[in-house]
C-alpha positions in Angstrom: 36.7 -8.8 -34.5 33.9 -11.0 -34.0 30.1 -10.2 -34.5 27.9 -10.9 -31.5 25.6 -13.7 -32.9 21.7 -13.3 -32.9 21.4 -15.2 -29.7 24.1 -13.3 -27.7 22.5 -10.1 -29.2 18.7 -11.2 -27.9 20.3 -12.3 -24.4 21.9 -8.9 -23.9 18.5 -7.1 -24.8 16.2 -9.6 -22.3 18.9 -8.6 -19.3 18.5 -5.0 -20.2 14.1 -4.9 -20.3 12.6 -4.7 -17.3 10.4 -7.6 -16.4 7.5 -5.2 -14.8 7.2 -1.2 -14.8 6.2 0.7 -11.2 4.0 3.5 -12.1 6.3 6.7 -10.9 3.6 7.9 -8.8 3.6 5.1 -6.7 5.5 4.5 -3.1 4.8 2.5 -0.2 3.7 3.5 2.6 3.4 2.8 6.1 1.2 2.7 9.1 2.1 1.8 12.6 -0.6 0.9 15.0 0.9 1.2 18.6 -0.6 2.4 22.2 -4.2 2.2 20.2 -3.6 5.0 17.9 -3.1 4.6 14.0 -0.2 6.7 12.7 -0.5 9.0 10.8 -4.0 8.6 11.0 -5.1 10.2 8.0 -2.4 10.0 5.1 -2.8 11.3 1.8 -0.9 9.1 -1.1 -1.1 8.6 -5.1 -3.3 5.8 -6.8 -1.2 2.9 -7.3 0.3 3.3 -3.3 0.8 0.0 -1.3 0.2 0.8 2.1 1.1 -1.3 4.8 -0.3 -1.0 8.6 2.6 -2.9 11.1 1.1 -3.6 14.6 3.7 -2.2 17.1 1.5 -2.3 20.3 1.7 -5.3 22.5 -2.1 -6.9 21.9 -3.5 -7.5 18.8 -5.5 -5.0 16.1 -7.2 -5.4 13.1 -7.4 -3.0 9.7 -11.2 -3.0 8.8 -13.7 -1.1 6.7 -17.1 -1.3 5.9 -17.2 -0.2 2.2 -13.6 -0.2 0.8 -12.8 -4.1 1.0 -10.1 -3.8 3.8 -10.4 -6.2 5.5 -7.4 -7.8 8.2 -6.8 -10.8 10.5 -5.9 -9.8 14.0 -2.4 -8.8 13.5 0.2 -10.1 16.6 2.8 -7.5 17.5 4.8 -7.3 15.0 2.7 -8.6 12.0 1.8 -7.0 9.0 -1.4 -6.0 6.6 -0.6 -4.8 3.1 -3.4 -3.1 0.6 -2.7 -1.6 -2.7 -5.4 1.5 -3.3 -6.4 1.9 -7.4 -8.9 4.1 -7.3 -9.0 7.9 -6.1 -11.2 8.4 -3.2 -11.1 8.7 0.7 -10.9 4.7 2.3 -12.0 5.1 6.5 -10.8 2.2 8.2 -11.1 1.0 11.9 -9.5 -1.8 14.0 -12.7 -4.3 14.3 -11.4 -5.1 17.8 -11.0 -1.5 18.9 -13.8 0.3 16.9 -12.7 3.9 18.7 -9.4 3.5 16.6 -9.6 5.0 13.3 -8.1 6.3 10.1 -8.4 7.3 6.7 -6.5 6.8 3.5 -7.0 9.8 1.0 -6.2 8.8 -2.5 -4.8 11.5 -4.9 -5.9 10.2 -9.0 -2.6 11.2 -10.9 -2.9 14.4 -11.1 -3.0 15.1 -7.7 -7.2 15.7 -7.2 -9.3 13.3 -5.7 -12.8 12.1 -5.8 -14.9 11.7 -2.8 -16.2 8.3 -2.2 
């Protein structure tokens, strides 16, 4: 019986390490913005949560906020806005075209309390 060489060994240990680790916390989410309304309009997720708005109403809306760095281009139907959250706290966000519309992200730390922001 033959010994696997050095490099067949090395190649069999590359295939078998992942090239990047998801924190287990962490799931996308998503928001659909149809008939004016954000929904869910409030949602509650774990640091580390990509959340991604989807524009299913038949005119144009933006994702915006003030103080939390969200910031969208007008989004077609159909189209798509994508924001990671980090850091604990709870992210209000409006459509810029349609200030009446608005929502908030809460954003549980690992343990599952937040910090106000």
């Amino acid at each position: 019986m033959m010994k696997p060489s050095y490099i067949s060994r090395w190649a069999a240990a590359a295939v078998a390490m992942p090239l990047f680790v998801v924190p287990a916390n962490a799931e996308d989410m998503t928001i659909k913005i149809d008939n004016f309304v954000f929904s869910p309009q409030t949602a509650t997720i774990k640091a580390g949560t990509k959340v991604t708005w989807v524009n299913e109403d038949d005119i144009p809306h933006t994702v915006a906020s003030t103080t939390q760095g969200l910031r969208s281009k007008a989004l077609d139907t159909g189209e798509t806005y994508s924001f990671t959250f980090t850091t604990p706290g709870t992210y209000k966000y409006f459509c810029g075209l349609h200030p009446h519309m608005t929502g908030s992200i809460v954003v549980e730390g690992t343990t599952g309390s937040n910090t106000p922001r």
